[in-house]
C-alpha positions, 0 to 999 in steps of 0.5 A: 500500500503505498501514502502520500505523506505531508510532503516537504518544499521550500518556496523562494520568492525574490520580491522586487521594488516597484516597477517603472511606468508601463508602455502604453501604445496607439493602436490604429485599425482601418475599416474598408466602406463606402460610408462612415462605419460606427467606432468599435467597441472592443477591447482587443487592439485589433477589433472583429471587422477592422485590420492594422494596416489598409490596402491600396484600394477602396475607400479607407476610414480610419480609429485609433485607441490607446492600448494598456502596455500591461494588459493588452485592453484597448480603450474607448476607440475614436469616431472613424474618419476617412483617410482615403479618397472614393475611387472613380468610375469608368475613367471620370474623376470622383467628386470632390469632397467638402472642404473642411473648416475655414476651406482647410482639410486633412491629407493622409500620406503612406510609405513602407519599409523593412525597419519597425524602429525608423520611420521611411525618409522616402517613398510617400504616397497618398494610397498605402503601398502593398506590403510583403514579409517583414515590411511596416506601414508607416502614415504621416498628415498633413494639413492643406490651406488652400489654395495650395494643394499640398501641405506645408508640414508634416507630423511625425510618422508613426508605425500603423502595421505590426503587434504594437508601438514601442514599449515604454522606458523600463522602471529601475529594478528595485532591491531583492527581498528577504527570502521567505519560505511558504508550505504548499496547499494543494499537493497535486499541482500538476493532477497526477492523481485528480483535480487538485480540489478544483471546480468550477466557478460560474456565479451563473450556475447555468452548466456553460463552464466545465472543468474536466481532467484530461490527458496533457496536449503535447504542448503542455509542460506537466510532466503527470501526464495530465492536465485540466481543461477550462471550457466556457460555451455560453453566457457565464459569470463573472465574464466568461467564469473559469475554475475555483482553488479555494483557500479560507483566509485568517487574520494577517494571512499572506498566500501566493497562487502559482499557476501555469496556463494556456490562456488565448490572445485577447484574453486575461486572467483574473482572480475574484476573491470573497472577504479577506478582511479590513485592509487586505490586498491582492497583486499579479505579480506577473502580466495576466494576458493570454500569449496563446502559450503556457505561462506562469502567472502568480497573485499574492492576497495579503490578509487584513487584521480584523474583519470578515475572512472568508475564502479566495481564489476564483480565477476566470476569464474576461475580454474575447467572446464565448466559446473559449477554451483554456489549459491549467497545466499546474495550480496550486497555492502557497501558504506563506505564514506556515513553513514546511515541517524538515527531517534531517536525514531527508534530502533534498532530492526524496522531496520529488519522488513519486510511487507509480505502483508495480512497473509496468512496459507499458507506463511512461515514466518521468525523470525531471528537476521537478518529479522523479518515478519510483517503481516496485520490480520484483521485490525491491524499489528502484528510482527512475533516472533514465530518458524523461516520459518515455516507456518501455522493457525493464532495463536495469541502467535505467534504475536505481536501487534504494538500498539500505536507505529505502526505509528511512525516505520511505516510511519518513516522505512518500511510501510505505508497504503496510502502514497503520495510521490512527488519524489520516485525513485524505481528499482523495484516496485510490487503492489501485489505479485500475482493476479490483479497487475503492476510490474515495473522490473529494470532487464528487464526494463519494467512495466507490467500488470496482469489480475490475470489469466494468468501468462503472462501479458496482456500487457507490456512495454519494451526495448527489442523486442516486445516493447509493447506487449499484450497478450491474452485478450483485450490488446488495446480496442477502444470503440464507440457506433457502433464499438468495436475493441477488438483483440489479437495483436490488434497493432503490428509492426514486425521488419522493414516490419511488419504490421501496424495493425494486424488482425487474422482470426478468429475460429468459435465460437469467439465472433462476436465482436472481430475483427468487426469493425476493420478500419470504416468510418461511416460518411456521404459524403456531397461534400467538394473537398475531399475524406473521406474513411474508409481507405486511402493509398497514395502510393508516392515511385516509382516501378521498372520493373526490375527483382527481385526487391521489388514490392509495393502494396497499399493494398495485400490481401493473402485471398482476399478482400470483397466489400459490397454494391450495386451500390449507394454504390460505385456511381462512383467508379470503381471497377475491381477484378481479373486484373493482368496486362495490356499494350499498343503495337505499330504497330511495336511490341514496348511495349509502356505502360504496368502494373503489380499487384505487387504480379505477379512481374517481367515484361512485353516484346512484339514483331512482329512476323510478319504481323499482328502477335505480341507476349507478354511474362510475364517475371514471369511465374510462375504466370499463372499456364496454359493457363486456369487461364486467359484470355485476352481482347482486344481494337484497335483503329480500326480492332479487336484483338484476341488471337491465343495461350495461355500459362503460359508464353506467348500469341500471339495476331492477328490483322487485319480489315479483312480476311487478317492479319494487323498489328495495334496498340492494348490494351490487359487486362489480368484477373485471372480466377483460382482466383475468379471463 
């Protein structure tokens, strides 16, 4: 059995002084249209519609909008104006435009070069030049007063093609701080064995962000093998939501999170955080735009004194549009109050082992500054140290011995052969990684079972729906000499009218066993003033007559109900099959008593019609199909009854002591023909 004990790091962290001002930069994009379009409202520095640099033909207008260095957000861009003239047609010249205020008008001039520094000296046009690979389009203005046609100045050229400006004067570097040590939180960083205790974060609750581990893309820097993949597929909050690491805050806390992602150009990361008490702050410590590439970002929360504390670390993502899909190749969060607690005789290198079970050919194992595999062959335990992520054959030059020391960094940091601990807490706990095995998930708060078959386990025990769930296979097996229950769903509650037990009817040529047995009494009836019966059901709640209201029923049967035995069996027990309703009428019509099987529903009415005539009208009459699905017995006190009609819906009843018709109290039971003949 092997543990992941409370591991041991330090973390360095060199804080820097204040950084210079950031480079902000002019970012200018140009629209194709024959009419003024409206300004963008983007906040990429290159917005849907629009390009960086203008073609030599067509009518060209024209925004810019400075652009945060740090962040990469555009602000609010400018109205739109033209900086080319409107093409002619069929060899006659355009008309002229308006002159603008006091007859003076801007022109645009355009030239090209291979230098993203040093603006063309040469070269000027009034339509931009085509550009090839690794030219810049470079734009002056001038302003006209006429009657001269061309400027007598021009403004400085700027750069109007490539990813941005030049960046701004670099602060001075500040002095190192001291150098502090922090215990890691979360001990899976890279999701080697789960998600790290990551969910999702969507304030929206609407299921558009799904947080799912998956096999690292081979870009990805994790050398677990894994990684997480954020999805965001509609309206999600806040902005496009992304997944949440939490950590409950205290007085004076002070937490750095480490992460290394993916993250799309025109996107950035941020972090939303609960209470965190008075005066506390929160720093990204490295930029958090997406570069399209893995990055490492970093924030530290440093914790008030007084206040409400509560827990942080929601990162999510905002700028771009939905769909968008992102890669966490590590998270994790660093406690900086706390240190790790160090054994003298662990060296630094037993920090980074991990226990990978049995060795196996087929398993990739990992050989980094970071992780180093370690593997049980034979009966010995032996230390990666050969190629990086890759598997094969058993090959002893690729292994290490532990030797004598095997016991001292085994049972002291990572792994042990049999361990008894009194109190183990654990987020995650699998016995094998595959096959026979009970996995304990903190994701999904359950503890499950496998039968090394199916890939679902037999049986489960969570906090979501199906609170215990079984699968295929003997998911509660009751055993006794004379019985055997062994079914699937063998115990199953469903919602607030489910059923109590659950049995399948089963196909030919399952095992008799299964299902056999299901409720029995077997033990003799000696007289004690008791019933003893293989199934007792006490139906205590009182039944309405009314209309549409619930019926109760002790015992439904949508296949009917098989009684086995002869009449020693039953003795005195009365048995009656196909009865469905039965009542008493008065002399004069009134319905004194009446009863209906719940699974007719609905009531019972009478009426006379007149001497010695009486009619009965089922007020569920969709029951009886027609006047053959039923008949009708009678009993009178003295007389006789009998039925003159019959119909899905009603019967009319005579009675009399003779020839002549008389009215007379009568009883009258109705039986089911279509369902048991």
């Amino acid at each position: 059995m092997a543990v992941i004990a409370r591991g041991q790091i330090t973390v360095h962290i060199a804080e820097k002084g204040d950084p210079g001002a950031t480079g902000n930069w002019t970012a200018y994009v140009f629209k194709s249209s024959t009419t003024q379009p409206a300004k963008p409202t983007s906040t990429t520095p290159v917005p849907s519609g629009w390009v960086d640099a203008p073609t030599a033909t067509g009518v060209w207008w024209m925004s810019k909008a400075t652009v945060n260095g740090a962040t990469g957000v555009a602000g609010t861009w400018s109205v739109p104006v033209r900086i080319t003239g409107i093409d002619g047609t069929n060899g006659n010249n355009g008309s002229n435009g308006s002159n603008g205020k006091d007859g003076q008008y801007t022109v645009y001039n355009f030239a090209k070069n291979s230098s993203a520094t040093t603006a063309p000296t040469s070269g000027w046009t009034a339509t931009p030049p085509a550009l090839a690979t690794g030219e810049y389009l470079w734009m002056r203005t001038g302003t006209v007063v006429p009657p001269a046609t061309t400027p007598t100045s021009w403004s400085g050229a700027v750069r109007i093609s490539g990813e941005k400006g030049n960046t701004g004067n670099t602060g001075e570097k500040g002095e190192i701080g001291d150098s502090i040590t922090g215990r890691m939180i979360f001990r899976d960083p890279e999701f080697l064995v789960g998600v790290n205790s990551c969910g999702i974060y969507n304030n929206a609750g609407n299921g558009n962000v799904s947080v799912t581990r998956i096999v690292r893309p081979s870009d990805c820097p994790s050398t677990s093998g894994y990684c997480l993949q954020i999805t965001t597929n509609g309206v999600a909050s806040p902005n496009h939501g992304g997944y949440v690491q939490s950590v409950q805050t205290r007085a004076n806390g002070v937490f750095v999170s480490r992460i290394i992602a993916k993250i799309p150009v025109g996107y950035t990361m941020g972090n939303a955080h609960n209470a965190y008490g008075n005066g506390g702050t929160t720093v990204a410590l490295t930029p958090m735009v997406g570069t399209g590439k893995y990055e490492i970002y970093l924030w530290r929360v440093v914790c008030g004194p007084t206040g409400t504390f509560s827990t942080i670390n929601h990162y999510y993502l905002s700028g771009g549009a939905a769909p968008v899909t992102w890669y966490v190749a590590s998270s994790t969060v660093y406690d900086m109050n706390d240190t790790e607690k160090y054994d003298a005789a662990i060296s630094n290198a037993a920090k980074t082992l991990t226990y990978r079970g049995i060795f196996s050919s087929t398993t990739t194992y990992f050989n980094t500054a970071n992780q180093r595999n370690v593997v049980k062959y034979g009966s010995s335990y032996y230390i990666y140290k050969g190629t990086n992520g890759v598997a094969g054959a058993w090959n002893a030059a690729n292994w290490e011995s532990f030797g004598g020391e095997f016991h001292s960094v085994a049972t002291g940091i990572l792994l042990a052969e049999l361990a008894y601990i009194e109190n183990l807490g654990v987020k995650n706990l699998r016995t094998s990684a595959s096959g026979q095995r009970v996995e304990i998930t903190q994701y999904n708060n359950a503890i499950a079972f496998y039968d090394g078959i199916q890939s679902y386990p037999v049986v489960e025990i969570k906090t979501t729906s199906d609170g215990i769930y079984m699968g295929q296979g003997s998911g509660v097996q009751v055993k006794h000499p004379n019985s055997n229950i062994s079914i699937y769903k063998g115990i199953l509650q469903n919602s607030s009218e489910g059923s109590g037990i659950s049995v399948p009817v089963l196909p030919w040529g399952q095992p008799e066993t299964i299902a056999q047995n299901c409720i029995l009494q077997s033990y003799s009836n000696s007289y004690t003033g008791k019933y003893k019966t293989g199934l007792y059901i006490d139906l205590s709640a009182s039944q309405s007559t009314s209309s549409g209201t619930d019926k109760f029923a002790a015992i439904f049967a949508t296949g009917g109900i098989f009684l086995q035995g002869d009449a020693s069996k039953h003795r005195s027990n009365n048995v009656l099959c196909g009865l469905s309703c039965a009542g008493r009428v008065a002399s004069n019509g009134t319905l004194l008593r009446s009863w209906v099987i719940s699974f007719m529903g609905g009531y019972i009415t009478s009426s006379r019609q007149s001497a010695g005539r009486y009619t009965v009208n089922f007020s569920n009459s969709s029951y009886f199909y027609g006047s053959d699905d039923y008949f009708v017995l009678f009993a009178t006190n003295y007389g006789y009854a009998y039925t003159v009609t019959k119909s899905s819906g009603n019967f009319t009843v005579y009675t009399g002591d003779d020839a002549s018709a008389n009215d007379a109290e009568f009883y009258f039971f109705c039986f089911l023909t279509s369902k048991f003949w």
